[in-house]
KETI-487635 format. One line per field, with one value per residue (C-alpha): residue in one letter; x, y, z. Coordinates in nm, 3 decimals, always signed. Example, Ala and Ser with C-alpha at 12.3 -4.5 7.8 and 13.67 -1.06 7.14 Angstrom:
2
resn: (a | s)
px: (+1.230 | +1.367)
py: (-0.450 | -0.106)
pz: (+0.780 | +0.714)
END
This chain:
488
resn: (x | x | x | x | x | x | x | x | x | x | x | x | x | x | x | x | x | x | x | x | x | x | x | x | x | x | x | x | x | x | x | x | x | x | x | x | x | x | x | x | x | x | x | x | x | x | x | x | x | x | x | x | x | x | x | x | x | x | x | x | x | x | x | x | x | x | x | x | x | x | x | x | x | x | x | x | x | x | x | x | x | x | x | x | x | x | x | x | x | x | x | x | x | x | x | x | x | x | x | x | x | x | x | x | x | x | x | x | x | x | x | x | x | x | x | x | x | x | x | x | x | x | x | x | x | x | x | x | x | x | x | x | x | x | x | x | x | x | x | x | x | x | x | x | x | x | x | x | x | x | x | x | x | x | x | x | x | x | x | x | x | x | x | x | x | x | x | x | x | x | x | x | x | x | x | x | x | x | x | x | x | x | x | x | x | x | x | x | x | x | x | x | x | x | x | x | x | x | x | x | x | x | x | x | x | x | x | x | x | x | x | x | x | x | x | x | x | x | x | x | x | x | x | x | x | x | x | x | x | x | x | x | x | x | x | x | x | x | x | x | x | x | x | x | x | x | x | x | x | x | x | x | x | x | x | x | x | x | x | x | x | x | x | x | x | x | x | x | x | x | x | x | x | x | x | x | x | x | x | x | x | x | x | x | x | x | x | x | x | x | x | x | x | x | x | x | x | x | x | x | x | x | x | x | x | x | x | x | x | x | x | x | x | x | x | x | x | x | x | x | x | x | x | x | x | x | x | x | x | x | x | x | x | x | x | x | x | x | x | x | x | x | x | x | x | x | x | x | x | x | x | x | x | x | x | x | x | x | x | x | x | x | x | x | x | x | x | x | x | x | x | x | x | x | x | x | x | x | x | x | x | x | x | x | x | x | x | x | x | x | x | x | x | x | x | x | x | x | x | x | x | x | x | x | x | x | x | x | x | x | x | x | x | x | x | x | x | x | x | x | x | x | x | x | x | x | x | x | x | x | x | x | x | x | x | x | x | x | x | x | x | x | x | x | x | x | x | x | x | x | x | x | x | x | x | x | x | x | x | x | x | x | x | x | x | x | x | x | x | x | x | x | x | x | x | x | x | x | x | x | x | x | x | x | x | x | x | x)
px: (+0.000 | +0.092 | +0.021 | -0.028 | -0.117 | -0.189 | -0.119 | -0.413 | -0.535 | -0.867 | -0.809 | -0.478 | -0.636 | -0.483 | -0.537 | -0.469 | -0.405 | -0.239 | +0.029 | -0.297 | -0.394 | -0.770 | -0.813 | -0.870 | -0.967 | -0.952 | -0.948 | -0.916 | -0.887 | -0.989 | -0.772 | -0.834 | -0.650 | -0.581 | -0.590 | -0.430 | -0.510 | -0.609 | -0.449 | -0.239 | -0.286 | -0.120 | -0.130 | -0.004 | +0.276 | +0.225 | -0.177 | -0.068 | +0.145 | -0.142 | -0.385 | -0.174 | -0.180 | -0.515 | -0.587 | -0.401 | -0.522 | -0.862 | -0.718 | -0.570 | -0.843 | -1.153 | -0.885 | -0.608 | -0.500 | -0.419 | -0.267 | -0.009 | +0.101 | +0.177 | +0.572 | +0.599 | +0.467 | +0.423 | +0.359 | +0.189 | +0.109 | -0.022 | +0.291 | +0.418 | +0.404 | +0.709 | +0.762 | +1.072 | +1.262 | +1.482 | +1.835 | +1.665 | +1.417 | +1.150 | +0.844 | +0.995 | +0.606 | +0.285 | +0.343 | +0.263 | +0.061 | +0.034 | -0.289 | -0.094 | -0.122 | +0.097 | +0.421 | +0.335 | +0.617 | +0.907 | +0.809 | +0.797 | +1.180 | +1.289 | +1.191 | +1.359 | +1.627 | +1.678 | +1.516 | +1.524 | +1.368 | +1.024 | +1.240 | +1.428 | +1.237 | +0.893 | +0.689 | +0.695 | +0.729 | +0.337 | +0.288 | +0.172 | +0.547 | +0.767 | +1.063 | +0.890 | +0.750 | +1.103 | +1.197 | +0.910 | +0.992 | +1.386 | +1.174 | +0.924 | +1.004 | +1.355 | +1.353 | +1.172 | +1.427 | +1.704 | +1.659 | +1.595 | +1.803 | +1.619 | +1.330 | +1.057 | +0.729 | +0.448 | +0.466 | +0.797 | +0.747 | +0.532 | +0.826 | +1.055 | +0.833 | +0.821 | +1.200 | +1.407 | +1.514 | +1.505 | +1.446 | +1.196 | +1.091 | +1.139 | +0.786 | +0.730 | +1.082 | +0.932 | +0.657 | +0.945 | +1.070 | +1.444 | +1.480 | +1.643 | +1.352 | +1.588 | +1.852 | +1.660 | +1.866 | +1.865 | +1.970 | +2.218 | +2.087 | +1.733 | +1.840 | +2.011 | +1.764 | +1.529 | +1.770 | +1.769 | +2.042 | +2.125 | +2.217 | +1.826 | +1.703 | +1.639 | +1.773 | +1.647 | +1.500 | +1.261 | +0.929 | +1.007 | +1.311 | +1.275 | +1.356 | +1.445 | +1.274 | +1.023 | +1.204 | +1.144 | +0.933 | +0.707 | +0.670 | +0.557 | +0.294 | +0.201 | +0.142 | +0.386 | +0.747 | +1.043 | +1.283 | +0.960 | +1.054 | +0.923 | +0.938 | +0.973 | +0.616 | +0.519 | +0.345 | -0.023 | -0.063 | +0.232 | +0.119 | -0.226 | -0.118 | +0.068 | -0.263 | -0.459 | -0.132 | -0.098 | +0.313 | +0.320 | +0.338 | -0.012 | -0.152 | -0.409 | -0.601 | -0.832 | -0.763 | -1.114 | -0.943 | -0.926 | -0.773 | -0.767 | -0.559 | -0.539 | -0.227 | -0.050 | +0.230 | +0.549 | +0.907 | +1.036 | +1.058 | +0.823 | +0.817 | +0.560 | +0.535 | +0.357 | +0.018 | +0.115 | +0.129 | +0.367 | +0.631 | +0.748 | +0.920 | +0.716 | +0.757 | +0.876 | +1.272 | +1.286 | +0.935 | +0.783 | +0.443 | +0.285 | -0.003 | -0.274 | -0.336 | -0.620 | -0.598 | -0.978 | -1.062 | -1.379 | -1.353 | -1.599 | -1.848 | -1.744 | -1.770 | -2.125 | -2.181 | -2.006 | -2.183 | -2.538 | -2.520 | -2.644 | -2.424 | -2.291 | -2.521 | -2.844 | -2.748 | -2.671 | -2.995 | -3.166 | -3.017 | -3.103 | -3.457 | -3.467 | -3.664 | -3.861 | -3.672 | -3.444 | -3.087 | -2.941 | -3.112 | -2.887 | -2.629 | -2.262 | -1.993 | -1.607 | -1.428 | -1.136 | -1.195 | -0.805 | -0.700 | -0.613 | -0.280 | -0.377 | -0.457 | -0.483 | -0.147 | -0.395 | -0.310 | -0.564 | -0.916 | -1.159 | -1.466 | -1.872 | -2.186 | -2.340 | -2.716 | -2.893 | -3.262 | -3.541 | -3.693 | -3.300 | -3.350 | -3.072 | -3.005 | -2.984 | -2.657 | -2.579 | -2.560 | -2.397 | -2.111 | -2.052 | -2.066 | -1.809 | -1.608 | -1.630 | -1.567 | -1.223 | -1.102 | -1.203 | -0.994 | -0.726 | -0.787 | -0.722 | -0.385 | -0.235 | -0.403 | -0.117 | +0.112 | +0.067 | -0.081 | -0.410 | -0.639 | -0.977 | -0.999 | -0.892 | -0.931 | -1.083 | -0.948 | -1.022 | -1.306 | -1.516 | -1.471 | -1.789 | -2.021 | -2.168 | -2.344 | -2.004 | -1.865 | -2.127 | -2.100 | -1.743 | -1.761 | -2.020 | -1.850 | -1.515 | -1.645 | -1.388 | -1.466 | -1.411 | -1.359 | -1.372 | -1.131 | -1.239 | -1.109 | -1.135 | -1.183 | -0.855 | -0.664 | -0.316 | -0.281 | -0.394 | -0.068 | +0.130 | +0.077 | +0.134 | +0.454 | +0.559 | +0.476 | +0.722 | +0.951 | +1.006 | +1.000 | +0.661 | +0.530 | +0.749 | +0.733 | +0.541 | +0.297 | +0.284 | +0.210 | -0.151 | -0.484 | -0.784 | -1.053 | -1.325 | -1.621 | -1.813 | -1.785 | -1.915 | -1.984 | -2.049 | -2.383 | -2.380 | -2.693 | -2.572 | -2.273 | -2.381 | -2.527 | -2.215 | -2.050 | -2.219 | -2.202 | -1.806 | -1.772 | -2.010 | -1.764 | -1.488 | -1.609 | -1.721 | -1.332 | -1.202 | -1.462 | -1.379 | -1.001 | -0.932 | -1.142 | -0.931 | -0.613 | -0.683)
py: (+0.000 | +0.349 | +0.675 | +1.025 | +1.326 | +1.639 | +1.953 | +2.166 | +2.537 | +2.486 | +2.113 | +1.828 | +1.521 | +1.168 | +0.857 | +0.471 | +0.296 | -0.045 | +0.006 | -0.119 | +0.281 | +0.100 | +0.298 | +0.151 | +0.415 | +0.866 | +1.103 | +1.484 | +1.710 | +2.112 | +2.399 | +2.798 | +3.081 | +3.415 | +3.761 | +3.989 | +4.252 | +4.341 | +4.078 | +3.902 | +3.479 | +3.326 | +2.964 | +2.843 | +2.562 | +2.354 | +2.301 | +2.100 | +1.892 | +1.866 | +1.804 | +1.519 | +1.329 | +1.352 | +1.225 | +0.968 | +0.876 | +0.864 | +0.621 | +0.397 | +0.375 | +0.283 | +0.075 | -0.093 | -0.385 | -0.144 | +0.090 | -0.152 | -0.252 | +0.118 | +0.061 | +0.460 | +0.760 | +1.059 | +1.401 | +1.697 | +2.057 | +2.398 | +2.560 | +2.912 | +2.899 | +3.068 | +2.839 | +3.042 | +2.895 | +2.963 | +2.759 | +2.553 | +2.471 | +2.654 | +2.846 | +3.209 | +3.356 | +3.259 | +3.075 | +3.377 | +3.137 | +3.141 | +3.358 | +3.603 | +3.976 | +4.194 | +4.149 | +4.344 | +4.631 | +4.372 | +4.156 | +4.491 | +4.545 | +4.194 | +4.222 | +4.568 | +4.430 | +4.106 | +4.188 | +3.786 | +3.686 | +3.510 | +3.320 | +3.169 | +3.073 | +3.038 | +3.327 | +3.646 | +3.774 | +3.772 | +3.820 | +3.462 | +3.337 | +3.240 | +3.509 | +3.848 | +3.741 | +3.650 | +4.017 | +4.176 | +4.015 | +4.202 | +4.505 | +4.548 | +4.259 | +4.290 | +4.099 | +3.832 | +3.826 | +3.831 | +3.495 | +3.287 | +2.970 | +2.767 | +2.803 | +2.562 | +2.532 | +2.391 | +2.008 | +1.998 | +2.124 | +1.820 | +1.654 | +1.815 | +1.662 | +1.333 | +1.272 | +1.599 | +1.647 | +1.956 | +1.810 | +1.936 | +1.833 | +1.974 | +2.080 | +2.239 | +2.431 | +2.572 | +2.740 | +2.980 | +3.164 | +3.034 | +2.743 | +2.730 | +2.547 | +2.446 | +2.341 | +2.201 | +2.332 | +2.654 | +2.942 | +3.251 | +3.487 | +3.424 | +3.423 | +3.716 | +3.974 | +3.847 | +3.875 | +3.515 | +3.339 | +2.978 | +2.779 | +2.872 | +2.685 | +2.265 | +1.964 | +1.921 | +1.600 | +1.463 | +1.357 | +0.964 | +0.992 | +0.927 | +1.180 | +1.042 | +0.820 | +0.813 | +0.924 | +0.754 | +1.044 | +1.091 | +0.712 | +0.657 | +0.963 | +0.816 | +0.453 | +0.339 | +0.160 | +0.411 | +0.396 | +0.400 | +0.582 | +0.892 | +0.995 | +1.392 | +1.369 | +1.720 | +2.065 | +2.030 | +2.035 | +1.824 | +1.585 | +1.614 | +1.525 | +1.227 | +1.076 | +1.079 | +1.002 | +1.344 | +1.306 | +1.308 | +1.570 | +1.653 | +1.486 | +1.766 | +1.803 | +2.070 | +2.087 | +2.241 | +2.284 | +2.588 | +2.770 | +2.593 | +2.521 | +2.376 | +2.132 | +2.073 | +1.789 | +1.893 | +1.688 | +1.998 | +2.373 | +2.581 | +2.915 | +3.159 | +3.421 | +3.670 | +3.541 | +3.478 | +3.094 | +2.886 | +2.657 | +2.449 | +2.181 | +1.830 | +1.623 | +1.332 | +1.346 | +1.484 | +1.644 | +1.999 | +2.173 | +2.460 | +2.559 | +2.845 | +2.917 | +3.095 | +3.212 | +3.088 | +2.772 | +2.589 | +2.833 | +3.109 | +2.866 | +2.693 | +3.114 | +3.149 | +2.810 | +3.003 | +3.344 | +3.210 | +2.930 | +2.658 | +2.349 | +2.340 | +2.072 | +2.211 | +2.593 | +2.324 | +2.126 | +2.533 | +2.583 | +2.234 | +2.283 | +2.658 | +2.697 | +2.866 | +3.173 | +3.322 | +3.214 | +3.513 | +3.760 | +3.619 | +3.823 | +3.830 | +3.731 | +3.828 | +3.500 | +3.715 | +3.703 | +3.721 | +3.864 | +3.703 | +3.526 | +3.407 | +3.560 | +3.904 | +3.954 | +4.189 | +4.150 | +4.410 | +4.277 | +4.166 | +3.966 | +4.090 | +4.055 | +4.302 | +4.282 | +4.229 | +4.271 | +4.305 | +3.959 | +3.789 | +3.443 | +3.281 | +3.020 | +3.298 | +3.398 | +3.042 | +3.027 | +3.305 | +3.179 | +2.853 | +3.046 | +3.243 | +2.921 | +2.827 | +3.155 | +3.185 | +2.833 | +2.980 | +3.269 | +2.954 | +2.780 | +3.083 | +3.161 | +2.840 | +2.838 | +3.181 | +2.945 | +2.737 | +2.448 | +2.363 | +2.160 | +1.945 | +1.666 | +1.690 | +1.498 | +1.670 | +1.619 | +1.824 | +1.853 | +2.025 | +1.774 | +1.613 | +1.846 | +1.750 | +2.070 | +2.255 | +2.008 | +1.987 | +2.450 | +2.430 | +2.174 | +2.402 | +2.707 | +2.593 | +2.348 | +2.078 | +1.741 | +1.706 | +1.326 | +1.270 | +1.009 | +0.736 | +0.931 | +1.245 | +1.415 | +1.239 | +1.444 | +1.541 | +1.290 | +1.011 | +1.173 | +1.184 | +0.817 | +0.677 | +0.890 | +0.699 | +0.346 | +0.441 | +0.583 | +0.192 | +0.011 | -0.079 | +0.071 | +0.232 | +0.522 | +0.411 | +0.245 | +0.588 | +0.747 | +0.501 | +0.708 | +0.616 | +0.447 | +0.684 | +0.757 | +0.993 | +1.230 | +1.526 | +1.660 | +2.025 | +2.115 | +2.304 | +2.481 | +2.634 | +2.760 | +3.163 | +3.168 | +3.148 | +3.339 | +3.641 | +3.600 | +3.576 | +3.892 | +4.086 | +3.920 | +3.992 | +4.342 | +4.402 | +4.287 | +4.584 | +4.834 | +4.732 | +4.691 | +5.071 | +5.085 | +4.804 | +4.941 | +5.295)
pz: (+0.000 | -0.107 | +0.137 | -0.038 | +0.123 | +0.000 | +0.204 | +0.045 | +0.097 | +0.239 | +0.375 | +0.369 | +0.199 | +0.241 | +0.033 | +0.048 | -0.211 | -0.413 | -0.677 | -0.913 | -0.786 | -0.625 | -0.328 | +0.019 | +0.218 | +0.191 | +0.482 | +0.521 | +0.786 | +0.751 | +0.718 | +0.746 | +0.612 | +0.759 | +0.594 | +0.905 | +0.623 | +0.327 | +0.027 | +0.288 | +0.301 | +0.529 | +0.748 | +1.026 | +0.932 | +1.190 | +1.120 | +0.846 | +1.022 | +1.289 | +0.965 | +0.857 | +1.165 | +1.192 | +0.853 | +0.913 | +1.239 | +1.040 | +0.750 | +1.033 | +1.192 | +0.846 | +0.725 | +0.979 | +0.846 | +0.469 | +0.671 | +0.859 | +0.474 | +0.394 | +0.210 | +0.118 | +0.157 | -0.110 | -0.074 | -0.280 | -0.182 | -0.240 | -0.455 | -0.411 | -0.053 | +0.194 | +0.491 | +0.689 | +0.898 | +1.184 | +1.253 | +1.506 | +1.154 | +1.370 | +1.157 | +1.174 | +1.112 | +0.949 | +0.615 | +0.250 | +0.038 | -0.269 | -0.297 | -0.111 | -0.310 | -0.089 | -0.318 | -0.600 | -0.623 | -0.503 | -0.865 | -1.067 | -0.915 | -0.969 | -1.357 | -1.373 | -1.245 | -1.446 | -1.811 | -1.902 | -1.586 | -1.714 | -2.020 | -1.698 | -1.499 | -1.675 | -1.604 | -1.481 | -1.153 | -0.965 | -0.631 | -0.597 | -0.623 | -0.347 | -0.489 | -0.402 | -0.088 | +0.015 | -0.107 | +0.101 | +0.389 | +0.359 | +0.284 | +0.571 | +0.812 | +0.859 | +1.152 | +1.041 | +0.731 | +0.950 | +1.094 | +0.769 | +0.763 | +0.555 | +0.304 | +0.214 | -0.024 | +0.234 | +0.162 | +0.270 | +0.578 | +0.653 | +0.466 | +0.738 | +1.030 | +0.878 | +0.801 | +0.957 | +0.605 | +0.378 | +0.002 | -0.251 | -0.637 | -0.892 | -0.989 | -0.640 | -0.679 | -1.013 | -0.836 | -0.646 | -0.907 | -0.819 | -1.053 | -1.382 | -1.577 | -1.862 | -1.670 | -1.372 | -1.072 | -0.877 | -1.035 | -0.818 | -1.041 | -1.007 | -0.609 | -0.648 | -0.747 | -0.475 | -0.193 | -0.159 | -0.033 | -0.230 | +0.095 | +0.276 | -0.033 | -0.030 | -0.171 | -0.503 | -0.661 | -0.944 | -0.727 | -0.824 | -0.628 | -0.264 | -0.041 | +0.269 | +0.539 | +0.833 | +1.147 | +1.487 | +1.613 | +1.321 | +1.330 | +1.644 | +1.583 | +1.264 | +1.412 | +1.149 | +1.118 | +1.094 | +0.814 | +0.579 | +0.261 | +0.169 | -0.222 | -0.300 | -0.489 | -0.629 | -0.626 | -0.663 | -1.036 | -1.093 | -0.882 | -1.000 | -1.388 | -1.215 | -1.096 | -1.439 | -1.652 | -1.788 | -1.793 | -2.207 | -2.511 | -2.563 | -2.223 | -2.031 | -1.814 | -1.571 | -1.186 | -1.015 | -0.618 | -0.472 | -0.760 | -1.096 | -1.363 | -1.764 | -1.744 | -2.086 | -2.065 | -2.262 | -2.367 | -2.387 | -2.205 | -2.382 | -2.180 | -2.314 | -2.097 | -2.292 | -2.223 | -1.833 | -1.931 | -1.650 | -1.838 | -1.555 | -1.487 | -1.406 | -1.097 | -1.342 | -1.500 | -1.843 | -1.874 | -1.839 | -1.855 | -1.993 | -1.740 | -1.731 | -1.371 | -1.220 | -0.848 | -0.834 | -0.931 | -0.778 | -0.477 | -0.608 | -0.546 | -0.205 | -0.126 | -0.239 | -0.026 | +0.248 | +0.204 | +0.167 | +0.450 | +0.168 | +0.087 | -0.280 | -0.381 | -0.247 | -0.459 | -0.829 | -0.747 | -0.747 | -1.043 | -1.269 | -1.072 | -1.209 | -1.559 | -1.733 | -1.748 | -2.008 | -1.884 | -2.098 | -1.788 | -1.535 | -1.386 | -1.496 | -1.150 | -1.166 | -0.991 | -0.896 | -0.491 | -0.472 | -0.786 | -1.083 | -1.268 | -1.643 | -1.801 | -1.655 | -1.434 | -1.176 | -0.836 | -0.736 | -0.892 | -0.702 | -0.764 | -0.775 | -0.979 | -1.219 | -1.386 | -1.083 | -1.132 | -0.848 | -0.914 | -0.989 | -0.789 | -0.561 | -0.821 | -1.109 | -0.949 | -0.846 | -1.224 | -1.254 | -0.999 | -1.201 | -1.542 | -1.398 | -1.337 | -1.654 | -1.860 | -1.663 | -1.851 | -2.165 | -2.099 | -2.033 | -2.310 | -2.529 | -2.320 | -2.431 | -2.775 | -2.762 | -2.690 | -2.958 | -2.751 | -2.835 | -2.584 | -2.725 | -2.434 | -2.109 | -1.794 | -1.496 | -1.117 | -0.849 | -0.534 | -0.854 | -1.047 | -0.844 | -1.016 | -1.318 | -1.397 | -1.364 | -1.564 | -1.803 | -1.861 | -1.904 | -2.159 | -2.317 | -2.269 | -2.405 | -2.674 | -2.457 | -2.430 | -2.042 | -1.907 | -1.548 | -1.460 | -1.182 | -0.832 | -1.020 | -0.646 | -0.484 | -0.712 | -0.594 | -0.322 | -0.560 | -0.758 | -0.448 | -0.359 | -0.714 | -0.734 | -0.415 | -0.602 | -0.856 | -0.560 | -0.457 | -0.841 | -0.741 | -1.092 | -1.356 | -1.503 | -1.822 | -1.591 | -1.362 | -1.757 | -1.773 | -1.774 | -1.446 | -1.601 | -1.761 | -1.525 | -1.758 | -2.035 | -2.111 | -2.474 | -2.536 | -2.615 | -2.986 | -2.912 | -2.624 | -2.764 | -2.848 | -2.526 | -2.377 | -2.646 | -2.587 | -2.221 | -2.249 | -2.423 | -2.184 | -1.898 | -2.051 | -2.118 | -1.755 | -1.657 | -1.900 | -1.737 | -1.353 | -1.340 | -1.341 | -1.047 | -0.896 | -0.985 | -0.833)
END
C-alpha cells in the first residue's frame, strides 16, 4: 500500500491505495486561512502537520489492516508557498501562500532588475510566487528576514516533520521563481535579485526519487514503522497530472481545487510568458508543462456556499430545478476574490456581480457563480491556444470535479470534451501516492504514464454555444470596465 497526502489550501487530503492505484480508504482534515489585512494569506505551518496526523489517524483507523502494509509515503502541496525557517528549523512567522497579493512592487523590481527573468524561470514575476515574498519580507520585516536559515514550499514542511530532512521536487521548486527550468537546478541569479540566499534553499529531486525516510518520532505519531521511505512527490498540479497520466506531449487536463488550472504535458521547455502561461518543470525526469493558472478555481463557489449558508449541492440542485426563465437575464460574477494570474497579471481585482434585477433568484446567481467558473477556462484555453498548444480533451481532477453541472457548462462554454477520470476528487494525493509506487520500483514510469478508467464524459452542447459566447464577451467586457477601479 501506497500513502499520499496532500497539504491543500482549504483542507490536507490523504489517500490509500495499491500500486494497481484502487483505493482503500480517503481522509481529510480542515484547514483555514488568515488575511491579518487586506491581500495578505497566510497559514499556520504547523496546522498541516497537525492536519496530517489527523488524517491519518482517520485512514488507520476505516482501514487498519491497509494501513499496517503502507511501504511509502508521497507528498503533494499547495505551490508558491514561503515556509521560513529559523536555525533551530522553527516556523519564523505565518506561512505567505500562494494567494498572497501583498508582493506586488518587489516583482515589478525583480523584472527591472533582471530583463530575461520570465524566459528563466517560466513566467513572470506575480505576487503569488515564493521570490517576491522572500523580497518583502527584507523590505518590511527585517527581523523576520534576518533569521531565515532555511526556506521551504508547504509540503515539505510536513516533509521536514516526517524525516528531519530539507528536500523538494522539482515541480514544487518551479513554483518559487528560483529554478532554472531548462537546466533544472537553482539558479544565483534568479536568487540574487530576490535577496535570496542559495544555501536557505532545499535539496532538489525529481518527485520519483525518494527523499528520505520516516524518522522515529514521526513514526511513532504516525502509528507506522520508521525507516519507511518517503518519495519527494510534487506541487499540486504536478502531482495532480501524475494521478490521471498526464506526464506526455499533448496529455491535459483541468484541476477544479481551490484555484484551478489547464495542465499541458510537454518533452520539452516551452516558456511563453507573454500570455502569463507557466512553463514548468514536471515532478517526473525529463518532462515539463505549460499551465494556465487561475488564483480561483472551484472556490468562487465553495464562497457562495459560504456566504449564503447553503451546501454546494443544495445551490446546483436550485439551479437544474430553475426553468422557465431566459438564462441570458442572469447576472454576470467576476471569480477574482483574490486577484487574478492568467490571463490578466492583476493583483488588485476583485470579484462581484453586475445585472442584478429586483426579481434575480438565488439560483440565477448560483448560475452566474458557475458560469463564472467556466468563462475563466475559456480565458485559459485561449492563453495556451497563444502558446501554440491547443487543448480538445482533457481529464478533470479536483473537489469540482464532483459536479456535473459545472462540468457539463465548461464543456459548453469551451467546446472541450471534459472526461472525469475514476477518483477524479482524490486528485493530488492520488498523484502523491502513485509517485511513491514508482519511488520503490513498485510501478514504472510508463505504468505511472496510464490514464484512471473513464467515469463519464461530457460533450459540449452546440446549441448552447452563443449563449455562452455572448455571455463571455459581456464578462470579458465588464473585466475591462472594472479593473481601473481596482487598480486605483
Amino acid at each position: 500500500m501506497f500513502l499520499g497526502i496532500d497539504i491543500g489550501t482549504s483542507a490536507v487530503k490523504a489517500i490509500l491505495m495499491d500500486a494497481e492505484g484502487t483505493a482503500a480508504a480517503r481522509a481529510s482534515a480542515p484547514l483555514t486561512v488568515q488575511s491579518p489585512n487586506l491581500g495578505w494569506s497566510e497559514q499556520d505551518p504547523t496546522t498541516w502537520w497537525t492536519a496530517a496526523l489527523a488524517v491519518c489517524a482517520t485512514l488507520r483507523r476505516d482501514a487498519e489492516t491497509a494501513y499496517g502494509a503502507i511501504a511509502a509515503i508521497g507528498l503533494s502541496g499547495q505551490m508558491h508557498g514561503a515556509v521560513c525557517l529559523d536555525a533551530a528549523l522553527a516556523p519564523i512567522r505565518p506561512a505567505i501562500l500562494w494567494n498572497d497579493g501583498r508582493s506586488g512592487a518587489e516583482c515589478a523590481e525583480m523584472a527591472a532588475a533582471l530583463p530575461g527573468l520570465a524566459a528563466l524561470a517560466g513566467v513572470p514575476p506575480t505576487p503569488s510566487f515564493t521570490a517576491p515574498k522572500i523580497l518583502w519580507l527584507k523590505r518590511r520585516e527585517p527581523e523576520s528576514y534576518a533569521r531565515i536559515a532555511h526556506i521551504l514550499p508547504p509540503k515539505d514542511y510536513v516533509r521536514l516533520r516526517l524525516t528531519g530532512g530539507l528536500a523538494t521536487d522539482m515541480a514544487d521548486a518551479a513554483g518559487t521563481l528560483w529554478l532554472d527550468q531548462a537546466k533544472r537546478g537553482w539558479s544565483e541569479t534568479l536568487c540574487r535579485v530576490s535577496a535570496t540566499d542559495p544555501a536557505w534553499l532545499p535539496r532538489l529531486c525529481e518527485g520519483t526519487q525518494l527523499a528520505g525516510a520516516l524518522t522515529e518520532a514521526a513514526a511513532m505519531a504516525l502509528g507506522l514503522t520508521a525507516g519507511l521511505p518517503v518519495a519527494a512527490g510534487g506541487g499540486d498540479a504536478a502531482a495532480g497530472a501524475v494521478g490521471i497520466g498526464a506526464m506526455n506531449q499533448g496529455d491535459a487536463f483541468i484541476s477544479l481545487g481551490t484555484s484551478g488550472q489547464l495542465f499541458a504535458a510537454a518533452d520539452s521547455y516551452r516558456p511563453n510568458p507573454a500570455g502569463m502561461v507557466h512553463a514548468f518543470a514536471h515532478a517526473v525526469p525529463d518532462r515539463w508543462f505549460q499551465m494556465a493558472a487561475m488564483l480561483n478555481g472551484a472556490r468562487p463557489l465553495q464562497w457562495w456556499s459560504e456566504t449564503t449558508g447553503v451546501e454546494i449541492a443544495d445551490l446546483l440542485a436550485e439551479v437544474e430545478n430553475d426553468i422557465g426563465k431566459d438564462p441570458g437575464r442572469a447576472p454576470l460574477f467576476l471569480p477574482y476574490l483574490t486577484g487574478e494570474r492568467t490571463p490578466h497579471n492583476d493583483a488588485a481585482i476583485r470579484g462581484g456581480f453586475y445585472g442584478l434585477e429586483n426579481d434575480t433568484s438565488r439560483a440565477e446567481m448560483t448560475r452566474a457563480v458557475i458560469d463564472a467558473v467556466a468563462y475563466s477556462f475559456c480565458d485559459a484555453r485561449d492563453a495556451l491556444a497563444g502558446a501554440g498548444t491547443r487543448v480538445t480533451a482533457p481529464s478533470a481532477i479536483g473537489g469540482g470535479a464532483r459536479s456535473d453541472l459545472l462540468l457539463q457548462t465548461m464543456a459548453d462554454a469551451t467546446g472541450f470534451v471534459i472526461r472525469r477520470r475514476k477518483d477524479a476528487d482524490a486528485g493530488p494525493a492520488y498523484g502523491a501516492a502513485r509517485l511513491a509506487a514508482a519511488s520503490t520500483g513498485a510501478i514504472t514510469l510508463s505504468e505511472l504514464a496510464q490514464t484512471p478508467p473513464l467515469d463519464r464524459q461530457f460533450d459540449p452542447d452546440p446549441h448552447k454555444a452563443a449563449h455562452h459566447a455572448e455571455r463571455l464577451a459581456r464578462y470579458r467586457a465588464l473585466y475591462a470596465a472594472l479593473a481601473p477601479f481596482a487598480a486605483g
